[in-house]
C-alpha positions in Angstrom: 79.6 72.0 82.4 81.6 74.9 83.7 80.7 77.4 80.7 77.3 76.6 81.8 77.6 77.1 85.4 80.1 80.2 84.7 76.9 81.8 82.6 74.0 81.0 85.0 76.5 81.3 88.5 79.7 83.5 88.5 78.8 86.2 85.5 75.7 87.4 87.0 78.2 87.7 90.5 80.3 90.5 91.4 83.7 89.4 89.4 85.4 90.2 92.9 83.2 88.4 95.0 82.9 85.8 92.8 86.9 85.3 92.8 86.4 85.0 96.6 83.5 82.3 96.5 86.4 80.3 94.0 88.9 80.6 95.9 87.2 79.2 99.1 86.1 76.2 97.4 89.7 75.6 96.2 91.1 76.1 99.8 88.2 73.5 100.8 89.2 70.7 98.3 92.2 70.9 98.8 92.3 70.5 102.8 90.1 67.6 102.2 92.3 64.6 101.7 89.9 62.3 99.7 88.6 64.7 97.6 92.2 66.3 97.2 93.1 63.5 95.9 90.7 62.3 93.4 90.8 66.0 92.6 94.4 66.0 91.8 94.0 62.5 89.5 91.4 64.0 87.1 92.8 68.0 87.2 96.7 67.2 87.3 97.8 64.2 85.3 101.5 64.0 84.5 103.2 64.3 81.3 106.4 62.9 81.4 107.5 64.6 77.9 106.7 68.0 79.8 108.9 67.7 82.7 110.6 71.2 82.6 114.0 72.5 84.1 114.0 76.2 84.4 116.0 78.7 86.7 117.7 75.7 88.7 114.4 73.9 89.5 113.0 71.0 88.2 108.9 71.2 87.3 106.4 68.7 86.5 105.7 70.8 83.6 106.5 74.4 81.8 102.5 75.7 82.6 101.8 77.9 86.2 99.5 80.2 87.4 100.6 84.0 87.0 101.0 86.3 89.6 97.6 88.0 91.0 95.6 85.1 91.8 96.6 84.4 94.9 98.1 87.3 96.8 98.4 86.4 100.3 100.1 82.7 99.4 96.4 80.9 101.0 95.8 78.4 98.7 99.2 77.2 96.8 98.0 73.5 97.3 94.9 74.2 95.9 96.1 75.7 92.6 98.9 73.1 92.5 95.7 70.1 93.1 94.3 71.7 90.0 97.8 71.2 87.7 99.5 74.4 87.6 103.4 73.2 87.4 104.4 76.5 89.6 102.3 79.3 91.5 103.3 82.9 91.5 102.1 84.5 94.3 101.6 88.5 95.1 102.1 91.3 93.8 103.0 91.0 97.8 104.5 94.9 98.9 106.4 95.8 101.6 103.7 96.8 103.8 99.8 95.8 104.0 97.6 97.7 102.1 93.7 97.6 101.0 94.3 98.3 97.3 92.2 100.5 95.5 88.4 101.5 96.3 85.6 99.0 94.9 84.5 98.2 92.8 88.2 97.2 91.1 87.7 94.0 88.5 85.7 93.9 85.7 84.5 91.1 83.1 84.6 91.5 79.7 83.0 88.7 78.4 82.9 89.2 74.6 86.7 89.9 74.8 87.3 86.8 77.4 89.3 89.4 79.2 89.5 91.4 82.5 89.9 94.8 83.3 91.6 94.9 87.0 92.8 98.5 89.1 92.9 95.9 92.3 96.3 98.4 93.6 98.2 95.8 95.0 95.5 94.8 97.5 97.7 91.8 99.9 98.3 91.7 103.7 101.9 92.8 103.6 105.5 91.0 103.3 105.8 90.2 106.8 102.5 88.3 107.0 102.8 86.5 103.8 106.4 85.5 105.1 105.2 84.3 108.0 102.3 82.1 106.6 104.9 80.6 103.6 107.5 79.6 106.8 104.2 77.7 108.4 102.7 76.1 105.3 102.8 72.1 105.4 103.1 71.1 101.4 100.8 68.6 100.6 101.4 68.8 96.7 105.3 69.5 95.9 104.9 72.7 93.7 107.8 75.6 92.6 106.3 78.7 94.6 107.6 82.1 92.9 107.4 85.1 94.8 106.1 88.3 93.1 107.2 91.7 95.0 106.0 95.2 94.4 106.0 98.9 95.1 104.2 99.7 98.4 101.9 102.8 97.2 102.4 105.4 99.9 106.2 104.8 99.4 107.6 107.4 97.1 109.4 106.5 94.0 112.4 107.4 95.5 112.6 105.4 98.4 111.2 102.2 95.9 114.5 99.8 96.5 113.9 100.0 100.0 110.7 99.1 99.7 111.6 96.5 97.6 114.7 94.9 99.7 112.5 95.0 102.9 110.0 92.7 101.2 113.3 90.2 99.8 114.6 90.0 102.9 111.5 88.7 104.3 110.6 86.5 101.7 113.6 85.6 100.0 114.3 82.4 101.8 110.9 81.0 101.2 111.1 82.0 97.5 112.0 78.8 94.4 112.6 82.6 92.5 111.9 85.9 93.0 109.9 88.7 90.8 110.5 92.2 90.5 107.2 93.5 89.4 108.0 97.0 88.1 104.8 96.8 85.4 101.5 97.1 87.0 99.5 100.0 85.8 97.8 100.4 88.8 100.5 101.5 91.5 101.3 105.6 91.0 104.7 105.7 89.5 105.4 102.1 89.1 106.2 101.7 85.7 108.5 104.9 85.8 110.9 102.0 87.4 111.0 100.2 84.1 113.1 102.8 82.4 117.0 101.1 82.6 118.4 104.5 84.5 115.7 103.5 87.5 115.5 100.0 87.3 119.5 99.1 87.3 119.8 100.1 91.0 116.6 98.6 92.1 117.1 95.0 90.6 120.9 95.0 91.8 119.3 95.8 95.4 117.0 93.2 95.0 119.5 91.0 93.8 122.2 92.0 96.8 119.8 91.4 99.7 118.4 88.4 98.1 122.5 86.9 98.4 123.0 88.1 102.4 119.6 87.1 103.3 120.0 83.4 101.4 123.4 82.0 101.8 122.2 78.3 101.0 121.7 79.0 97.7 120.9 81.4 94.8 117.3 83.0 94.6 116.6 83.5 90.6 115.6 86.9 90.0 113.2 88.0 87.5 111.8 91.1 86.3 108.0 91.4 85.0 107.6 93.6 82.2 104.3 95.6 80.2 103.2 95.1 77.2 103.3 98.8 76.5 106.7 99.6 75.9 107.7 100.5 73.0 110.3 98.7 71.3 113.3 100.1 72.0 112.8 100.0 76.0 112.5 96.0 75.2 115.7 95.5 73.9 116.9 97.7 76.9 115.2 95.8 79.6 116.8 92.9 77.8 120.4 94.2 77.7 120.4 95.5 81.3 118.6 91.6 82.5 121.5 90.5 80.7 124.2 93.1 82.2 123.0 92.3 85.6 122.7 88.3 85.8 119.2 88.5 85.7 117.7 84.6 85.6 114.7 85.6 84.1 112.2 88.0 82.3 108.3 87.8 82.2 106.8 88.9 79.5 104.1 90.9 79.9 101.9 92.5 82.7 98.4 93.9 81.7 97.8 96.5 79.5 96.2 99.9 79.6 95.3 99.9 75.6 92.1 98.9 74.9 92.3 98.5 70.8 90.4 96.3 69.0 87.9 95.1 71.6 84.6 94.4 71.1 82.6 94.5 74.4 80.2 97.6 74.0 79.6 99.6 77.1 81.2 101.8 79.8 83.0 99.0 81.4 85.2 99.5 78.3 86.2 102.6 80.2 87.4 101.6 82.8 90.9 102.5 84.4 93.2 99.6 85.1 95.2 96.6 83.8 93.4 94.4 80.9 94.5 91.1 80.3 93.3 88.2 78.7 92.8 87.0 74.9 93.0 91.0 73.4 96.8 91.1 75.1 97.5 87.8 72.8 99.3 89.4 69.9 101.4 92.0 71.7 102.9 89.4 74.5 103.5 87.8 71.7 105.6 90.3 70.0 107.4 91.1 73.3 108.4 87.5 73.4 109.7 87.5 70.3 111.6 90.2 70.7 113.3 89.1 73.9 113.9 86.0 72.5 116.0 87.2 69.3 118.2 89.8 71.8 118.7 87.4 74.8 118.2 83.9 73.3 118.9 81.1 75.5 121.1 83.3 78.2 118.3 84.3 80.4 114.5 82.3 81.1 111.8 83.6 79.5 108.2 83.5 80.7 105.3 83.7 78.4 102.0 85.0 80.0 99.3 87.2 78.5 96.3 86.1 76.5 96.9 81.8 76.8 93.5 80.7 76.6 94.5 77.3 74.9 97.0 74.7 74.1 98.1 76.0 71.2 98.6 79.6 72.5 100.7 77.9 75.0 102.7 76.0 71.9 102.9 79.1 70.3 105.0 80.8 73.2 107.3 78.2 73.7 108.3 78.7 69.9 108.7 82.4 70.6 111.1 81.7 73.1 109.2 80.7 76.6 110.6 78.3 78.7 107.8 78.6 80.9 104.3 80.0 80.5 101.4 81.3 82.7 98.1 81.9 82.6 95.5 83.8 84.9 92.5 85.5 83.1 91.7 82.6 81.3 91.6 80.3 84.4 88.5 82.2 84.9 86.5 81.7 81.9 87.7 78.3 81.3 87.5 76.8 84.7 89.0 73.7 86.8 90.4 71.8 83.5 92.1 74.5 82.1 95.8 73.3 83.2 94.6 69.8 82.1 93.8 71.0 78.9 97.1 72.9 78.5 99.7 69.9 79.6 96.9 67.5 77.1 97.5 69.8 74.5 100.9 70.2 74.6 102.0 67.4 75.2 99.8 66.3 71.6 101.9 69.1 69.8 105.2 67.9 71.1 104.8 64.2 70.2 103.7 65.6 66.3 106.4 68.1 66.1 110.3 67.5 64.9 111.5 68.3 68.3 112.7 65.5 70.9 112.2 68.1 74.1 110.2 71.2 75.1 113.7 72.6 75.2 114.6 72.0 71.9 111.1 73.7 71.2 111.9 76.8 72.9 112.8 79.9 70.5 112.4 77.9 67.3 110.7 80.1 65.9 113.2 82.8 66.4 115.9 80.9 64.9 114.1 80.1 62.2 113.7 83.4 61.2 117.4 84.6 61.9 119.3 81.9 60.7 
C-alpha cells in the first residue's frame, strides 16, 4: 500500500516538501490519543528477545532512527509511535541557521538512496534545549542528541562551538553525538583527523561532566564512510584513549560509485546515503569491531533497508543500529519489519542474546 502511494503521492513531490507533509502527519497521529494508540499496537510491537542494553540505558530494542530526521526534536513521540527503539535528533549547532539554498535533497529512486547538502538546517541549541526541557513523553523512548559545527564559526573556534551546544543540551541528552562527518558543513570533516578531534571530544566530554553532575552523558563520535583505512583504526584508538562510550559508523558519503540512476541529479553535491552506502558501512564496522571489540558501543547505520541488513550489522559488531533513508522508501512498517525480522533470525541462530550476536562475525574470523 505504501509503495503504491509513495509512486503515485510523495515521488512526483518535492523530496523536501514531501518530508514536511510526513512529518506533519506523524506529529498529528501522534497527539491524537486514540489513534496514537492503535497506531503504536500495529507499528511498535515488542520483542522481548530484542530488549537491548547499550551505553547505560535499557531499550525496547537495538533498532532507532538516525540523526537527520528530526532536527529540531518536534516529533520524538511520533517516531517512537512508529517503533524506533531510540531517536537521534539534530545535527542541532550551536546557533540557528537556514542550511543551505534550495533545492538541497534529492531522490534517487533506482538506487533507493538520497542525495542531501541540507547544511545543518535546525533552529539552534538554545531552542531545541528549551523545547526537549518542555516536552511531556507520551511513549518512553532513549532520545540521543546529535551536535555539530555551526557554519559561520571558523574551524578554529569549533570546540566552543561545540561545548556551547553540550552545555545546553547535555542534561536533556540519554547520550550525546559529536558529529564531525557531514560533508556538507565547510571544514567539518577536517575535525576527524586524531590531532583535531582529541581536543574537541575531550571538550565535549569535560563540559558534558560540569554541566551533568547526576550522572554520566555517553559520548559518541559519528564517523564517514570515506576514510581511508588507516584514519579508522585511528578514530578507534583515540575513542578508546579518551573513554569514548560509543562510535557511529558511518555518515553519508560523497562517492557516488556503482550507482545506477541516470541523470544529472547524479551530480549533485552533498551527502548520499541509502542502499549504495551498504558495503562500505559495512567494512567500517568491521573494522571497528576487530580494533575496539566489546570496549566501546558500536552503531551500525548506512544502507539498512531490511532485516537482514540489520542482522548483518549486529554480526559485524553493532550493538545498536539506525536507519533513515530507507524509512522513506519503505514507509510506516519499516521498524516493524526490522524488530519481525530480527527477532526470526535470533530465534534460528546459535545465539541465546543479541549480545552474544554482536561481533560474531569478527571473532570468527580472528580466532
Amino acid at each position: 500500500m505504501y509503495k503504491l502511494f509513495f509512486n503515485l503521492v510523495f515521488k512526483r513531490m518535492d523530496p523536501e516538501k514531501a518530508h514536511y507533509l510526513a512529518f506533519r502527519w506523524i506529529r498529528l497521529a501522534a497527539r491524537t490519543p486514540v489513534l496514537r494508540t492503535f497506531v503504536a499496537a500495529a507499528l511498535a510491537p515488542r520483542y522481548k528477545e530484542l530488549r537491548t542494553e547499550a551505553l547505560g540505558l535499557r531499550m525496547h530494542g537495538p533498532f532507532g532512527l538516525a540523526a537527520g530526521f528530526d532536527k529540531n526534536a518536534i516529533a520524538i513521540d511520533g517516531m517512537a509511535m512508529l517503533g524506533f527503539d531510540h531517536i537521534e535528533i539534530g545535527t542541532v549547532t550551536g546557533e540557528a541557521q537556514p542550511g543551505n539554498p534550495k533545492k538541497r535533497l534529492f531522490r534517487l529512486v533506482p538506487d533507493r538512496a538520497l542525495i542531501n547538502r541540507m547544511g545543518f538546517n535546525n533552529e539552534g541549541s538554545l531552542a531545541v534545549a528549551a523545547r526537549l526541557a518542555s516536552r511531556n513523553p507520551v511513549f518512553r523512548t532513549t532520545v540521543g542528541v546529535n551536535i555539530g559545527k555551526t557554519k559561520v564559526v571558523p574551524e578554529a573556534d569549533a570546540a566552543a562551538d561545540y561545548v556551547k551546544s553540550t552545555e545546553r543540551l547535555a542534561a536533556f541528552a540519554d547520550y550525546l553525538v559529536v558529529n564531525v562527518s557531514s560533508p556538507n558543513t565547510p571544514g567539518l570533516r577536517n575535525l576527524q583527523a586524531t590531532e583535531a578531534l582529541r581536543p574537541l571530544l575531550t571538550a565535549v566530554r569535560e563540559a558534558a561532566d560540569r554541566t551533568v553532575r547526576s550522572r554520566r552523558v555517553p559520548l559518541l563520535v559519528k564517523i564517514a564512510p570515506d576514510l581511508a583505512d588507516e584514519d579508522v583504526d585511528a578514530v578507534a584508538d583515540l575513542a578508546v584513549e579518551l573513554g569514548l562510550d560509543g562510535i557511529i559508523a558511518t555518515n553519508t558519503t560523497i562517492s557516488r560509485e556503482g550507482l545506477t540512476t541516470r541523470g544529472d541529479v547524479v551530480n549533485e553535491t552533498g551527502g548520499l546515503s541509502g542502499a549504495p552506502l551498504k558495503e562500505r558501512s559495512l567494512e567500517v564496522l568491521r573494522r571497528l569491531y576487530a580494533r575496539v571489540g566489546d570496549r566501546i558501543t558500536l552503531v551500525g547505520v548506512g544502507g539498512i533497508e531490511n532485516a537482514e541488513d540489520a542482522w548483518q550489522r549486529i554480526l559485524a559488531g553493532a550493538t545498536l543500529i539506525q536507519g533513515y533513508s530507507a524509512f522513506i522508501y519503505e514507509g510506516p512498517c519499516y521498524a516493524r519489519a526490522i524488530h519481525k525480522g530480527l527477532a526470526a533470525r535470533l530465534r534460528t541462530s546459535p545465539y541465546a542474546t543479541l549480545a552474544d550476536a554482536v561481533g560474531a562475525d569478527v571473532k570468527k574470523v580472528s580466532a
